[in-house]
C-alpha positions in Angstrom: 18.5 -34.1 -36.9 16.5 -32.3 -33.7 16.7 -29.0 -32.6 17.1 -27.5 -29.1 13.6 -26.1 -30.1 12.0 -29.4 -30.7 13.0 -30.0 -27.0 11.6 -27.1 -25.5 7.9 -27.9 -24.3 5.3 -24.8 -23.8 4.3 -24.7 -19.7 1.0 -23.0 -18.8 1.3 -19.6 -16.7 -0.7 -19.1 -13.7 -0.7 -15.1 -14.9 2.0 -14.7 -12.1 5.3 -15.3 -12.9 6.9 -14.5 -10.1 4.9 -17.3 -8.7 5.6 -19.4 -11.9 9.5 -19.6 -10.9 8.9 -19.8 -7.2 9.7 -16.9 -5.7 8.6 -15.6 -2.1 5.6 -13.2 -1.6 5.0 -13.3 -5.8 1.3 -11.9 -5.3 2.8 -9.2 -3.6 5.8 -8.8 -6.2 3.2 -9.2 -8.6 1.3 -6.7 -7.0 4.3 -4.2 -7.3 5.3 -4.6 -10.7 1.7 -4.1 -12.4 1.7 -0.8 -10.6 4.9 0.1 -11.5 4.1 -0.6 -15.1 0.9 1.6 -14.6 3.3 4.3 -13.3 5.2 4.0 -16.4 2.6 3.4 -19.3 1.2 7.2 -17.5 5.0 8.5 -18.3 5.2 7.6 -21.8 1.6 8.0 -22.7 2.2 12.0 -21.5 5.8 12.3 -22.6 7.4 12.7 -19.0 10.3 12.6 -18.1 11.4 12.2 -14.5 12.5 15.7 -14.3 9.0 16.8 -15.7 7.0 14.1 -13.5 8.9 15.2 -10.3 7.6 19.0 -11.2 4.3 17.5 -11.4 4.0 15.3 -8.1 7.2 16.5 -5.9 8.3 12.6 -6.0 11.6 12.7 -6.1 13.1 12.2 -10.1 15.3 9.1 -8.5 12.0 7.3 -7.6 11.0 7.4 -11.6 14.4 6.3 -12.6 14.3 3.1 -10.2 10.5 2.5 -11.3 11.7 3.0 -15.1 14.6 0.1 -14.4 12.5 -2.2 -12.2 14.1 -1.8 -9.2 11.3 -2.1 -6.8 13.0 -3.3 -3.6 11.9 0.6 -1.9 8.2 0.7 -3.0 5.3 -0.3 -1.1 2.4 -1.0 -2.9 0.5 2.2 -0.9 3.7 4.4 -2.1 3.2 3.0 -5.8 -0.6 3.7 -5.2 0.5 7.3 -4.0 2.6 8.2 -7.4 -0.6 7.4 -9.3 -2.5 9.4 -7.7 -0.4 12.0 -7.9 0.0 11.6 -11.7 -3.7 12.5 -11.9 -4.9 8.7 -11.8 -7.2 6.6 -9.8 -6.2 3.4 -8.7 -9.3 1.2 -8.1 -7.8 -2.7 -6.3 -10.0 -5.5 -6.3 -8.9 -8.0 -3.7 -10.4 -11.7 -3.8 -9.5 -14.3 -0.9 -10.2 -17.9 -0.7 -8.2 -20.6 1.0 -4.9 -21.7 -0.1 -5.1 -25.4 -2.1 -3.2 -28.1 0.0 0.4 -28.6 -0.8 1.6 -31.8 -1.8 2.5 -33.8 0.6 5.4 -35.6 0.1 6.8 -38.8 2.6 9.1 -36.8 5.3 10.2 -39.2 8.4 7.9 -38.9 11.0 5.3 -37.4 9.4 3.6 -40.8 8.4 
């Protein structure tokens, strides 16, 4: 007798999972989201609450909420940059660029 677990095979991460599962623009999704987990680990590390972090910056408490559920669709990464900073942190980015690798190419008529 197998299990469904038996069938499932690990797959390696590229550390980016929204480019793992193919989504658009996943370094800049990814980009977003490790901010906006920044913002949050500073929220719980000093007990705030959105009420209390909007006395402390001026950003608006519905701006915590939506970072708290992940709804990032409204943040730029210089907006996510600017609640940081305003939550007394520095935010130091490291940026790195090199050429893409080629895509496969697969046999598309008239392209061979």
């Amino acid at each position: 007798m197998t299990s469904i677990d038996d069938d499932i095979k690990p797959v390696p991460s590229s550390g980016n999972l929204f480019r793992d599962v193919g989504l658009p623009n996943a370094e800049l999704e990814h980009l977003r989201a490790s901010l906006a987990g920044k913002i949050m680990r500073v929220l719980d590390d000093d007990g705030l609450t959105a009420k209390q972090a909007h006395e402390l910056t001026g950003i608006d408490e519905a701006d915590f909420s939506r970072i708290r559920k992940v709804k990032l669709e409204r943040f730029t990464v210089d907006r996510l940059m600017t609640i940081l900073n305003r939550l007394g942190q520095d935010v130091e980015i490291s940026v790195d660029v090199h050429p893409r690798r080629p895509a496969t190419v697969s046999a598309q008529p008239g392209l061979l």
